[in-house]
C-alpha positions, 0 to 999 in steps of 0.5 A, spaced: 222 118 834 221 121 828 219 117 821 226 119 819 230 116 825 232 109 825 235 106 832 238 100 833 243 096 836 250 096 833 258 095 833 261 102 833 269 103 831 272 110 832 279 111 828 284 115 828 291 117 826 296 118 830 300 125 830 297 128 823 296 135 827 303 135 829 305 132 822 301 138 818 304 143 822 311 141 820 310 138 813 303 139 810 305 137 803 307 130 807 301 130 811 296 130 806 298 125 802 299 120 808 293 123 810 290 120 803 293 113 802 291 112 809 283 113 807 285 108 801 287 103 805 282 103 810 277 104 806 278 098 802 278 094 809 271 096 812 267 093 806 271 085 807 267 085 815 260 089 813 263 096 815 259 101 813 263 108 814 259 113 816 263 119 816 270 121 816 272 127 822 279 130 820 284 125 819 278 119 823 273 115 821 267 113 824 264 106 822 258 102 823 258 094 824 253 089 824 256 086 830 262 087 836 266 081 833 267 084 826 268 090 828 274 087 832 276 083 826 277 089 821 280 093 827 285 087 827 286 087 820 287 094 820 293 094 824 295 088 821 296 092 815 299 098 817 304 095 821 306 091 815 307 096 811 310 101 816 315 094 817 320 098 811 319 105 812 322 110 815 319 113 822 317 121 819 313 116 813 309 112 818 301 111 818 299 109 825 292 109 828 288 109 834 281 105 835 276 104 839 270 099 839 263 100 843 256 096 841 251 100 844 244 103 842 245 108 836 240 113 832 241 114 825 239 121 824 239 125 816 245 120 813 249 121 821 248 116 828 248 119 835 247 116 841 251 113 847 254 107 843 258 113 839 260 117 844 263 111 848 267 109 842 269 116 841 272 116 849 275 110 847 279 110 842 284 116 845 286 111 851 289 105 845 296 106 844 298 107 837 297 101 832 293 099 838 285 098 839 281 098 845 275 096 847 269 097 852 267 090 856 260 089 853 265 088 846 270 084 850 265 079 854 262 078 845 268 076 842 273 074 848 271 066 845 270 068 837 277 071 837 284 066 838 287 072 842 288 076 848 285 081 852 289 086 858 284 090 862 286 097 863 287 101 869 280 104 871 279 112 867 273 116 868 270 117 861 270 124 858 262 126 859 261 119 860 257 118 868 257 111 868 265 108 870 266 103 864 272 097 864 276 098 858 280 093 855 286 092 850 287 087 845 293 084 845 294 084 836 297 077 834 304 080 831 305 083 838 307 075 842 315 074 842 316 071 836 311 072 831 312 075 826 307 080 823 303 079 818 302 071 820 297 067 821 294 063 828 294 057 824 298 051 828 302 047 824 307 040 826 311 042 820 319 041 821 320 045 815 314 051 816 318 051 824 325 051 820 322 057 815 319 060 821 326 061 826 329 063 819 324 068 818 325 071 826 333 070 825 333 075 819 327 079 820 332 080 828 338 081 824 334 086 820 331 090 826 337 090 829 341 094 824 335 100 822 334 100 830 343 102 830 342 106 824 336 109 827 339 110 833 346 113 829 341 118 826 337 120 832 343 121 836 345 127 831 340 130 830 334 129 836 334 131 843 338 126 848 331 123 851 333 121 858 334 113 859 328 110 863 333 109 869 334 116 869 327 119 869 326 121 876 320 117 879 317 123 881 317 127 875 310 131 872 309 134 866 302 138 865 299 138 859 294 143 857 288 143 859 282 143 854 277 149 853 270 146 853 266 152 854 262 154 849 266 162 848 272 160 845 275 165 848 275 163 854 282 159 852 286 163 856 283 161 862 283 154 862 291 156 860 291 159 867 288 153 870 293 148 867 299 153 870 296 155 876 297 148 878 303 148 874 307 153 878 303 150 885 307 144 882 314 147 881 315 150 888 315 143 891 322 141 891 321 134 892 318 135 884 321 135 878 316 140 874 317 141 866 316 149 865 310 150 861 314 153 854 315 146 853 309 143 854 304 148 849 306 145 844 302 139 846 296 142 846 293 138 840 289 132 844 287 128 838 296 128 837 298 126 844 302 120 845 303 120 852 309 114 853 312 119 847 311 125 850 313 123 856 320 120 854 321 127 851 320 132 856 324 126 862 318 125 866 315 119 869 308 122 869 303 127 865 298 130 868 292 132 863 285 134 863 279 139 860 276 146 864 269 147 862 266 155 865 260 158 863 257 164 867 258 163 875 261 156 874 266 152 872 268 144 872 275 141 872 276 135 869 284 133 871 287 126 870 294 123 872 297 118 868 304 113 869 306 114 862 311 109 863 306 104 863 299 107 861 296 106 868 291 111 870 294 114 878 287 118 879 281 122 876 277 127 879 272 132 876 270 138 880 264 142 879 264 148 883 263 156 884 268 160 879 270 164 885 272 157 888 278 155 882 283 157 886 281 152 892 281 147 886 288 148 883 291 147 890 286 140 891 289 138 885 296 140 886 295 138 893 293 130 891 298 129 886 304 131 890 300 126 895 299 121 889 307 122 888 308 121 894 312 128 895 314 130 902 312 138 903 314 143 907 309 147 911 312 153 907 311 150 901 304 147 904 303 154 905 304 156 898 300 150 894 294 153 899 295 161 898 290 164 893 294 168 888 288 174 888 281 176 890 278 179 884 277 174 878 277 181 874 284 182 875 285 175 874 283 174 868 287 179 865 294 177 869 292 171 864 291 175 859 298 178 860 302 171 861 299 168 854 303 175 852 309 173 856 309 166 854 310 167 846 314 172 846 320 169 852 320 163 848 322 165 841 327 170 838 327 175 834 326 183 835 319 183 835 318 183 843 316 190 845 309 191 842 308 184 846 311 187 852 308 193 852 301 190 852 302 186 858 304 192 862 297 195 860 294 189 862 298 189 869 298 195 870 290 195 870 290 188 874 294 191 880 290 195 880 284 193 881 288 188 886 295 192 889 296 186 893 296 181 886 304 180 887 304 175 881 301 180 878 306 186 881 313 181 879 311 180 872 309 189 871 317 190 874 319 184 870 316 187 863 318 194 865 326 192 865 325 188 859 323 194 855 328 197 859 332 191 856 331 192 849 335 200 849 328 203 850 331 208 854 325 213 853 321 212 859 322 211 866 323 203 866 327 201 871 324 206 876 317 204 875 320 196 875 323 199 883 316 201 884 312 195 883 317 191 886 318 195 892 310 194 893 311 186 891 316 186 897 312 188 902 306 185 902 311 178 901 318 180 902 320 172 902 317 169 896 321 166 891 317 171 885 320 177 889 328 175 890 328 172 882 324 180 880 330 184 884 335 179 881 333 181 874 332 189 876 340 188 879 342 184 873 338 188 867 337 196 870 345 196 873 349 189 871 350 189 878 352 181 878 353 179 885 347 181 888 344 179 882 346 172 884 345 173 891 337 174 889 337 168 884 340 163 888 335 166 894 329 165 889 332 158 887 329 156 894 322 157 893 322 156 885 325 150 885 322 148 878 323 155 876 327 154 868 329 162 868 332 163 875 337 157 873 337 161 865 339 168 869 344 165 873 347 162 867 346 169 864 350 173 869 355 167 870 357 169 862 357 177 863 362 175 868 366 171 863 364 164 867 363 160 861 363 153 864 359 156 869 354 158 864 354 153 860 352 148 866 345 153 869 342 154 862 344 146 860 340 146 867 335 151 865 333 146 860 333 140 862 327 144 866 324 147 859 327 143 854 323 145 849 323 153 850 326 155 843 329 162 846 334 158 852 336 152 846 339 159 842 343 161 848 346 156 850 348 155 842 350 161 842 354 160 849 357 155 845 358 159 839 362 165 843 366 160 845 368 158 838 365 151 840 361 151 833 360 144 833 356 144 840 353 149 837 350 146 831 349 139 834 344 144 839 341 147 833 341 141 829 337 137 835 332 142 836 331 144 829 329 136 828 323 138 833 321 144 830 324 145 823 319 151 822 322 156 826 326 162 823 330 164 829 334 157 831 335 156 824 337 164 822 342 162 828 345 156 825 346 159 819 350 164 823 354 159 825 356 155 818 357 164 817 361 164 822 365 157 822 366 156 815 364 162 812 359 158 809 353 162 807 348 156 804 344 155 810 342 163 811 341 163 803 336 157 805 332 161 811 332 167 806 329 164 802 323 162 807 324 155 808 325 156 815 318 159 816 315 165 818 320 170 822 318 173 829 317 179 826 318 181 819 323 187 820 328 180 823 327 177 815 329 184 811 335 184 816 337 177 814 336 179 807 340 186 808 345 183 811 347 177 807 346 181 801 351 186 804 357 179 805 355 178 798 357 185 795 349 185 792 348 193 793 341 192 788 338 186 793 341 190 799 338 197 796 331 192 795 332 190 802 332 197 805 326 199 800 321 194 803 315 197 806 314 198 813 322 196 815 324 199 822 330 201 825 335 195 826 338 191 832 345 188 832 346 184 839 344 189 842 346 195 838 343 200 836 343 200 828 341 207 825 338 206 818 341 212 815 348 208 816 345 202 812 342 206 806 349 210 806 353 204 806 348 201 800 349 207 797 356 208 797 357 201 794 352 203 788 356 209 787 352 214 789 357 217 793 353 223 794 346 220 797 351 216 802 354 221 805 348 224 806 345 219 809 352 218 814 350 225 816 344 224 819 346 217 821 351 220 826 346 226 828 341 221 830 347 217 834 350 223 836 344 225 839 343 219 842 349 219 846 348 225 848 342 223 852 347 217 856 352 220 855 355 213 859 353 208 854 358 205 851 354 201 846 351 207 843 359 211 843 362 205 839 356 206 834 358 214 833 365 211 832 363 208 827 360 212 822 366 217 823 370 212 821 365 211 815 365 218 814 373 219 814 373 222 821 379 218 823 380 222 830 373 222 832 372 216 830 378 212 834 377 217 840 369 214 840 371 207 839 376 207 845 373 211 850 367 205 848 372 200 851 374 203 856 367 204 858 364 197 857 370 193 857 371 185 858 373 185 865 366 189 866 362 185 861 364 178 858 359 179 854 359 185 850 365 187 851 368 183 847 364 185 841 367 193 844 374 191 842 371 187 836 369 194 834 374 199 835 377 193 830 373 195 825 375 202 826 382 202 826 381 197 819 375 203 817 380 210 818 385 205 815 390 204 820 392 198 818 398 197 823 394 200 829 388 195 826 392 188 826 397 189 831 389 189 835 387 184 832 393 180 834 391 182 841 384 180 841 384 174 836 382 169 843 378 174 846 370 170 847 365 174 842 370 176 838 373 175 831 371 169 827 374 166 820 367 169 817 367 175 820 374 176 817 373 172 811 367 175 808 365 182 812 367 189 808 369 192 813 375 189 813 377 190 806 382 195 807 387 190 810 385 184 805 393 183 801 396 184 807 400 178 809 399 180 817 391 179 816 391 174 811 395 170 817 390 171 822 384 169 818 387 162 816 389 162 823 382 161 824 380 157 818 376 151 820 381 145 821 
């Protein structure tokens, strides 16, 4: 040892503060000036029990004891203190911290201490709950005598990069005994009046309790998720957490991601299981903000499956655990050091153990699956991982900025399959993003041909498997809107994808272009309720709701999700719609405009918004500000092409500059005009063209355009779209300024889904023309808000 070291024997406490990095994420101003009072109040307890804070890590501390007893002893204090002061605050302002003591040899090093007594402590404070403590047994054997308290021994856990197996207890804090309050002390006393003071204290401090709990529940119930009641949750019901990346390359995140979801789609393909898709599981990605009871309750599952992957060169260790999260109790454990060829063997043992520990009954078909290896090459491995990262992102946000990120994952399948043209996964995800493309009214390349083409190679190496039937779903549904095979393919791939959130959502998609609402309502609550924090299914069933003129629905949905993830742009852009369209309200869309709903998908769907709201506002110059912003792309409405020209001609008409905006209209329709040209069948593109006739006065070809459109797309062939087709050609009629023509519509079409709103009439100028006429002005109130 160097003249500079200093070993010693000595108490070891680790704290740390329960749900900061989720905190800072949603209110960084909020979580910083926790963060501070917090290591105010902390710090002036370490010195009342000889601590000695070493060092602070993040939102922890490290601090040195001279004995286990006092390190108890300010842990105890500690919670006391924060559980008095969290007694009376509101829940998103509390401060709880977890803590872990260990005594063992330390090593004091240039102002630091290393050594087995840190790391041990350091492993054992994320097992405490929070606002508990949890000790190693050399800590619980020093002080079980010294303290008047108890101790609960945990179930036996392997320690992270701890060889040795360690008892663990927890102890059970003063205040934690029914009827003690917090904050009073052991002492005992036969006073009749200190009793008396006592059971009147417990009676209020009841009665109090009782009334936040109501109103606490009042306020969760509007605005949190439903978390299912423990009756509820099905016994055998998983989430798996992600996996920790301890390789030394950073980089190598992605591929314990694909560990953690190869064993999660094992997991999905067993019926007997409840499986949470890994959308919803992503956001629990920070291990130090894990609570496992909380996220447990959360995502409606009895248990949580977590662990770490550690790869360098040709190795690799997988660390997985199983947890009761009801009770805490660790189930199983289990550390591989293996070949990186041999990942595959460990995801199916692990999927294999925990169905066994679940108690779940297999098929030998899906034995079968959970032991299939998915391909030989590790190379075309890795970039179908790379590919799912990709997929991931973008299939649970919304917003336009999809294709770039669908285009990446098409060159990184296209050089996994191949290197591996018997990697089906890999062939499925190619066809599935090459009709996503196809999707978003990218008809330039040969998308649906190239998706047969993959799928067709998928189909006869494993014409059985449930990724093959989901994928020749979407081709019948996307490349045709053919529905009935479509569900025929769906409810196929339910039978292998059991767990699978988008097969339920595709089905629920296709029941609402069919116009069967009910239906559709029921497959998305479903696919839900299997990806319960996938943001893009949460906004459409909210917009199923709002298609059906259920605002209330749709908001209370909105509103739920939005108390979970207040910082996201495409829930919030849509909630504002609603108020738009409900009430024609637009305080909520000025809020997102402004940035308080965070950083948009894309940029161009934020200088829509603005283009748009400027547009209801008749602001030209902001709308003009809107156009001017560099780097702005072409626009989207629902699926509608939008030519920028029509927007600039509009603008400019409204500025007066009659000129520029009939140039503008021109080179609009040349592009449309074009573009219908090319399919000539495609309806959305014909309105599109009627509707900039309108716009320049070419009533003839305008209503010809709009009503072939109609008769191309109508409700009868598309719920969906269709009824936005009659909206339309509303508008045309409004527009070439036939207003008997245009109300007598109106009048037909006022129930039809996806149609007309009071917002819409009430704020939109293309329906100007009819404004004053005693006719409109009685369907707008009609659909005023009662």
């Amino acid at each position: 040892m160097s003249a500079d070291e200093q070993r010693k024997l000595a108490a070891i406490m680790f704290t740390d503060m329960v749900g900061y990095s989720a905190l800072s994420q949603r209110d960084e101003k909020l979580a910083q000036e926790l963060l501070e009072e917090h290591r105010r109040l902390l710090r002036e307890i370490f010195p009342r029990f000889n601590g000695t804070e070493i060092k602070t890590i993040g939102d922890a501390f490290l601090v040195e004891f001279g004995s286990a007893l006092e390190a108890a002893q300010c842990a105890i204090e500690i919670q006391r203190a924060l559980a008095k002061r969290n007694a009376d605050i509101l829940p998103d302002r509390r401060i709880e911290v977890r803590i872990g003591i260990h005594i063992g040899d330390v090593v004091h090093r240039a102002g630091d201490v290393y050594g087995d007594g840190v790391n041990i402590a350091s492993r054992i404070e994320p097992l405490a709950n929070a606002g508990g403590v949890c000790v190693s047994m050399d800590v619980e054997r020093q002080i079980r005598n010294a303290l008047e308290t108890r101790f609960e021994k945990l179930a036996p856990t392997e320690l992270k990069n701890i060889s040795v197996p360690m008892d663990l207890f927890r102890i059970v804090l003063p205040w934690e005994r029914p009827g003690t309050p917090v904050g009073q002390t052991q002492a005992k006393s036969t006073s009749r009046k200190f009793v008396l003071s006592v059971i009147t204290l417990a009676l209020l401090l009841i009665i109090g309790i009782g009334c936040w709990w109501w109103s606490e529940q009042q306020r969760r119930h509007a605005t949190s998720p439903a978390a299912p009641s423990a009756a509820a949750v099905p016994e055998k019901s998983i989430a798996v957490l992600p996996f920790e990346n301890l390789s030394e390359d950073k980089s190598n995140a992605f591929f314990a991601d694909g560990v953690q979801d190869e064993i999660l789609t094992d997991l999905a393909k067993i019926a007997d299981l409840k499986v949470i898709s890994r959308t919803s599981v992503v956001q629990y990605r920070d291990k130090a903000a894990r609570n496992l009871r909380e996220i447990a309750q959360q995502l409606g599952v009895a248990h949580v499956l977590e662990g770490s992957v550690q790869r360098a060169a040709s190795k690799i260790r997988v660390n997985a655990q199983l947890i009761d999260a009801r009770n805490d109790a660790h189930l199983w454990a289990q550390t591989y050091d293996r070949d990186l060829a041999d990942v595959f063997a460990i995801q199916s043992e692990i999927a294999r153990t925990i169905a066994e520990q679940l108690q779940a009954k297999l098929s030998p078909k899906e034995e079968a699956v959970v032991e299939a290896k998915p391909t030989n090459d590790l190379l075309a491995y890795d970039l179908y991982l790379r590919a799912s990262e990709i997929d991931r992102t973008r299939a649970s946000s919304i917003g336009t900025g999809g294709a770039e990120g669908a285009k990446q994952e098409v060159q990184l399948l296209e050089q996994a399959v191949t290197r591996d043209p018997a990697f089906v996964s890999a062939l499925c995800k190619l066809a599935d993003s090459y009709l996503y493309l196809y999707w978003l009214n990218d008809r330039s390349a040969p998308y649906v041909d190239l998706a047969k083409k993959a799928l067709e190679a998928a189909a006869r190496l494993q014409p059985d498997a449930g990724e093959v039937h989901r994928t020749r779903g979407l081709l019948y549904y996307r490349g045709s809107l053919d529905y009935g095979p479509a569900l025929a393919e769906f409810a196929l791939a339910k039978r292998s994808l059991p767990n699978d959130a988008s097969v339920p959502f595709l089905t629920g998609m296709v029941r609402r272009r069919q116009g069967h609402w009910d239906e559709s309502i029921r497959h998305i609550e479903q696919a839900v309720e299997l990806d319960p924090h996938n943001v893009a299914l949460i906004s459409e069933l909210a917009t199923t709701y709002f298609i059906l003129r259920r605002y209330d629905e749709a908001a209370k949905t909105l509103d739920s999700a939005l108390a979970w993830k207040p910082l996201d742009f495409g829930m919030a852009f849509i909630r504002g719609w609603v108020d738009k369209e409900w009430k024609a309200d637009l305080r909520k869309w000025k809020s997102v405009v402004a940035g308080d709903a965070g950083p948009p998908a894309a940029p161009n769907d934020l200088i829509s918004a603005r283009l748009t709201l400027a547009l209801l506002e008749r602001n030209y110059h902001a709308a003009q500000e809107a156009l001017d912003t560099p780097g702005l792309a072409e626009f989207d409405d629902n699926g509608f092409f939008i030519p920028r020209e029509w927007n600039e001609g509009i603008v400019a008409h409204g500025l007066g500059d009659n000129d520029r905006a009939n140039a503008a209209l021109l080179a609009a329709r040349q592009r449309t005009a074009a573009a219908v040209a090319q399919s000539p069948d495609d309806a959305r593109a014909l309105i599109v063209l009627g509707q900039v006739d309108a716009a320049l006065g070419r009533k003839e070809d305008a209503i010809r355009e709009g009503e072939h459109a109609v008769e191309l797309l109508p409700p009868s062939k598309d719920a969906l779209n269709g009824g936005l087709m009659m909206h339309r050609l509303a508008r045309i009629y409004a527009q070439t300024g036939d207003a008997n023509r245009a109300i007598n519509f109106l009048q037909k079409i006022i129930t039809l889904p996806n149609g007309l709103s009071y917002g819409t009439l009430k704020l939109e100028q293309d329906w100007d023309p009819l404004r004053g006429d005693p006719r409109f002005e009685k369907i707008v109130n009609s659909l005023a808000p009662k």
